[in-house]
C-alpha positions in Angstrom: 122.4 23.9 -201.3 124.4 26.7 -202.6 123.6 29.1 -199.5 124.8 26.3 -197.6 128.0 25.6 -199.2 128.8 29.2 -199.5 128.0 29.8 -195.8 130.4 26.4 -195.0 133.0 28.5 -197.1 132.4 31.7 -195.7 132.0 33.3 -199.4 128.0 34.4 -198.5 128.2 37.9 -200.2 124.7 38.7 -200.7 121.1 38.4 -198.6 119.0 35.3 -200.0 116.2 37.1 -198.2 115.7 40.5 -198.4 114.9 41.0 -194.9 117.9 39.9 -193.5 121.4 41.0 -193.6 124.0 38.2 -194.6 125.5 38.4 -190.9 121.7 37.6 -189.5 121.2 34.9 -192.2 124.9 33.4 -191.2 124.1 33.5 -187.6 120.4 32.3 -188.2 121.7 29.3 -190.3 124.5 28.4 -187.6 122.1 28.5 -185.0 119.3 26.2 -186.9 122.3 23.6 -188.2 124.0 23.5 -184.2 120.1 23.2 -182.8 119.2 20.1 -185.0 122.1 18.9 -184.3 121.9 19.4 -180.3 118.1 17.5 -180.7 119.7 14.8 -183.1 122.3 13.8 -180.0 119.7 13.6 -177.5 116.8 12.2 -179.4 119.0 9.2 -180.9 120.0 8.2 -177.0 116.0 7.4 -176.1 115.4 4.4 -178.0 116.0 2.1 -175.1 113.8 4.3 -173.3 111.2 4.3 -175.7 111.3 0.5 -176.7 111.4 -0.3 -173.2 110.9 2.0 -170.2 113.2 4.5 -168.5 115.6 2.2 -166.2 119.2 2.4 -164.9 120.9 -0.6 -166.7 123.9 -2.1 -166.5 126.0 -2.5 -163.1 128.4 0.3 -162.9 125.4 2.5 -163.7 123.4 1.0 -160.8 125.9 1.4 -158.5 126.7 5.3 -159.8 122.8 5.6 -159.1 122.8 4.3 -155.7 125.8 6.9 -154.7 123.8 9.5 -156.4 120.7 8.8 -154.4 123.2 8.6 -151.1 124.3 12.3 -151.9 120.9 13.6 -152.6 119.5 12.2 -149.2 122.3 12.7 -147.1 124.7 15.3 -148.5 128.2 15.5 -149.4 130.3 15.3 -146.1 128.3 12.0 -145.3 128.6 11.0 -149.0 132.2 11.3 -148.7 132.8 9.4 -145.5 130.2 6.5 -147.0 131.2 3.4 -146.2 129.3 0.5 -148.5 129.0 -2.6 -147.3 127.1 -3.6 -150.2 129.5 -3.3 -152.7 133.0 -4.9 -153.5 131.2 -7.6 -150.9 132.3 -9.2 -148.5 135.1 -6.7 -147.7 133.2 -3.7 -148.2 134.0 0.2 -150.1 134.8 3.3 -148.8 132.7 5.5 -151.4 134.6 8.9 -150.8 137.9 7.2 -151.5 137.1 5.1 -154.5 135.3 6.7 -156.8 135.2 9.8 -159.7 132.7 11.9 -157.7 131.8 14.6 -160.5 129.2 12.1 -162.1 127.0 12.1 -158.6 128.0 15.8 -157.8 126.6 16.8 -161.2 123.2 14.5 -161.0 122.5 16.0 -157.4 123.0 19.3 -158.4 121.0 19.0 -161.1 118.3 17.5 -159.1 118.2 20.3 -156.6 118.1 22.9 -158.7 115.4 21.1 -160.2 113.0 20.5 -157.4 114.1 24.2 -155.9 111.7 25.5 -159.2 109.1 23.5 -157.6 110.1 20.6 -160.5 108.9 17.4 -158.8 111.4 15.0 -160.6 112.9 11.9 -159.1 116.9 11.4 -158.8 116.2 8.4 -161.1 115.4 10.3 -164.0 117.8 12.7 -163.8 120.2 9.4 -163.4 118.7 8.1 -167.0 119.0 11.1 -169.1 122.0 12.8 -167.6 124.2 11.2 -170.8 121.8 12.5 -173.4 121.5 15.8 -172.3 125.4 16.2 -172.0 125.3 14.7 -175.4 123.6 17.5 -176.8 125.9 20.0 -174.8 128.9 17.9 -176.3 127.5 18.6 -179.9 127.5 22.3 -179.5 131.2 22.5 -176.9 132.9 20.6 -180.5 131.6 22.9 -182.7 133.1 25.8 -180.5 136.1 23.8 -180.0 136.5 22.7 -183.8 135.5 26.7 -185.2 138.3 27.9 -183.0 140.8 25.8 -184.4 139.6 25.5 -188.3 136.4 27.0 -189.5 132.7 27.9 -188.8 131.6 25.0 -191.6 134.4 22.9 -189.9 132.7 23.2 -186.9 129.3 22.8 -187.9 130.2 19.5 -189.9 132.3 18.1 -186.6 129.1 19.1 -184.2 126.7 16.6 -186.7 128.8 14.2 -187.0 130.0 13.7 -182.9 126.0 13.5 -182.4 125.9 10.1 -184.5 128.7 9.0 -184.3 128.4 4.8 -182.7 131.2 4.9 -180.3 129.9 8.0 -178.4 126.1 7.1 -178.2 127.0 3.4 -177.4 128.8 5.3 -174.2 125.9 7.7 -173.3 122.8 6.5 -173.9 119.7 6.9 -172.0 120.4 4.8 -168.6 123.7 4.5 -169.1 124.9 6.4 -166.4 128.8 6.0 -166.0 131.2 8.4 -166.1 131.9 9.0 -169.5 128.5 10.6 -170.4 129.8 13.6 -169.1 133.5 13.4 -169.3 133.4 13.5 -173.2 131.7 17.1 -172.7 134.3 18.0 -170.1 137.3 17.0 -171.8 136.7 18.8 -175.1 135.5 21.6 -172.9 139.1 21.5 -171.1 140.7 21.6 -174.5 138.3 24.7 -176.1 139.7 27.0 -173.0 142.8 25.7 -173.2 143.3 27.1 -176.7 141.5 30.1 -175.7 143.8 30.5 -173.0 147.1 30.0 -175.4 146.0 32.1 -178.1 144.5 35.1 -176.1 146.7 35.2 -173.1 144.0 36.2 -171.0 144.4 35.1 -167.2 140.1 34.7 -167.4 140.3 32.3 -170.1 143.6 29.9 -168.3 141.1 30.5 -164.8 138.3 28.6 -167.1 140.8 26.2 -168.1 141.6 25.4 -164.6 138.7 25.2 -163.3 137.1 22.5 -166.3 140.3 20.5 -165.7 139.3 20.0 -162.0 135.7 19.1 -163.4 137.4 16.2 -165.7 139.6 14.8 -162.9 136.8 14.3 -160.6 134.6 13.1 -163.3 136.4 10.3 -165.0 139.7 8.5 -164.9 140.5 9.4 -168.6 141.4 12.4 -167.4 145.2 11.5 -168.0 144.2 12.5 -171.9 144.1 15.8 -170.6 147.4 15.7 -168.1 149.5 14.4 -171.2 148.3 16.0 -174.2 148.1 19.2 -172.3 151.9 19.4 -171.8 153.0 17.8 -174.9 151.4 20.9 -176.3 153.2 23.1 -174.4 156.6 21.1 -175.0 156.3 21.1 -178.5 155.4 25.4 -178.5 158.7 25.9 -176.4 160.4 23.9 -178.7 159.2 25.8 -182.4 159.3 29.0 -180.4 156.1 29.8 -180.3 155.3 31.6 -177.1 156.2 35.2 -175.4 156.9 36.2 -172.3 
């Protein structure tokens, strides 16, 4: 408990194993903390699967797994002409024109890449643990995001806690696939580069920025977090005078 605490502090000044340097044990201990709590976030989504079988539930879900299939099979250019005439009935949807398309962009290419390593998976399951695997990949993005902003043990505490915490696994568990089981992980990916981007300067880090931003607008229509936040941040740096030309 001590190690721990003195590693949350950043006070470790000598090895509790001979072996090891106190930079290896640091890094060995951060590692082992963000790891269980990667496999904490995607082993506490599988109950429904578990209980009952692995199954897309819930209507928006169902209908996000019938576009996905649709891209799969037919591609993206006939994807994004779809017309539906099994949904919004009896008047019909135009998929490409109605829809966050990230979510069934992301499953497909996740499912090709799959299947091109001679993977035999169906675009189901991909569908029905999508959320929990971007649940894990959230766990580790706020414990980059939170370190950069406060601490390592900062981080480390915000990563364990985002992998329990109710609201987020009610929104992201196995079969549950809507848009928010990956737009949590590209939001606070959008806001990590973005204050990589202010506080280095760097033209690489503000491309990254850009780039995740376009990911969380075609993902999710939360997305307006990002396009208001984002420039109330920059308002309130002009305004204390913290910026350079």
């Amino acid at each position: 408990l001590e190690f721990i605490m003195a590693m949350a502090n950043g006070v470790l000044h000598k090895p509790m194993f001979g072996r090891f340097s106190v930079e290896k044990q640091e890094s060995l201990l951060k590692l082992a903390i963000l790891s269980i709590a990667a496999v904490l976030a995607f082993s506490t989504r599988l109950f429904s699967v578990l209980r009952f079988e692995s199954v897309i539930h819930e209507f928006d879900p169902y209908f996000n797994y019938r576009t996905t299939k649709y891209l799969a099979e037919k591609g993206f250019y006939n994807f994004h002409n779809w017309f539906d005439d099994r949904a919004w009935y009896p008047l019909g949807r135009i998929i490409g024109g109605t829809i966050y398309p990230g979510l069934m962009v992301t499953a497909s290419a996740i499912y090709h890449a799959l299947n091109s390593l001679n993977i035999t998976i169906d675009v189901r399951e991909v569908c029905v643990f999508l959320a929990p695997a971007f649940s894990s990949l959230t766990a580790v993005m706020t414990y980059l995001l939170t370190s950069e902003l406060h601490s390592v043990g900062a981080g480390l505490t915000a990563a364990g806690m985002i992998a329990i915490v109710p609201g987020y696994i009610s929104r992201s568990v196995a079969g549950s696939y809507d848009n928010e089981g990956i737009a949590i992980f590209c939001m606070l990916f959008t806001y990590y580069l973005w204050i990589k981007s202010v506080k280095t300067g760097n033209i690489y880090w503000a491309s990254l920025c850009s780039v995740a931003y376009f990911y969380m607008v075609s993902s999710w229509g939360g997305y307006v977090f990002l396009i208001n936040l984002i420039p109330l941040h920059v308002l309130v740096l002009m305004i204390a005078g913290r910026f350079s030309h």
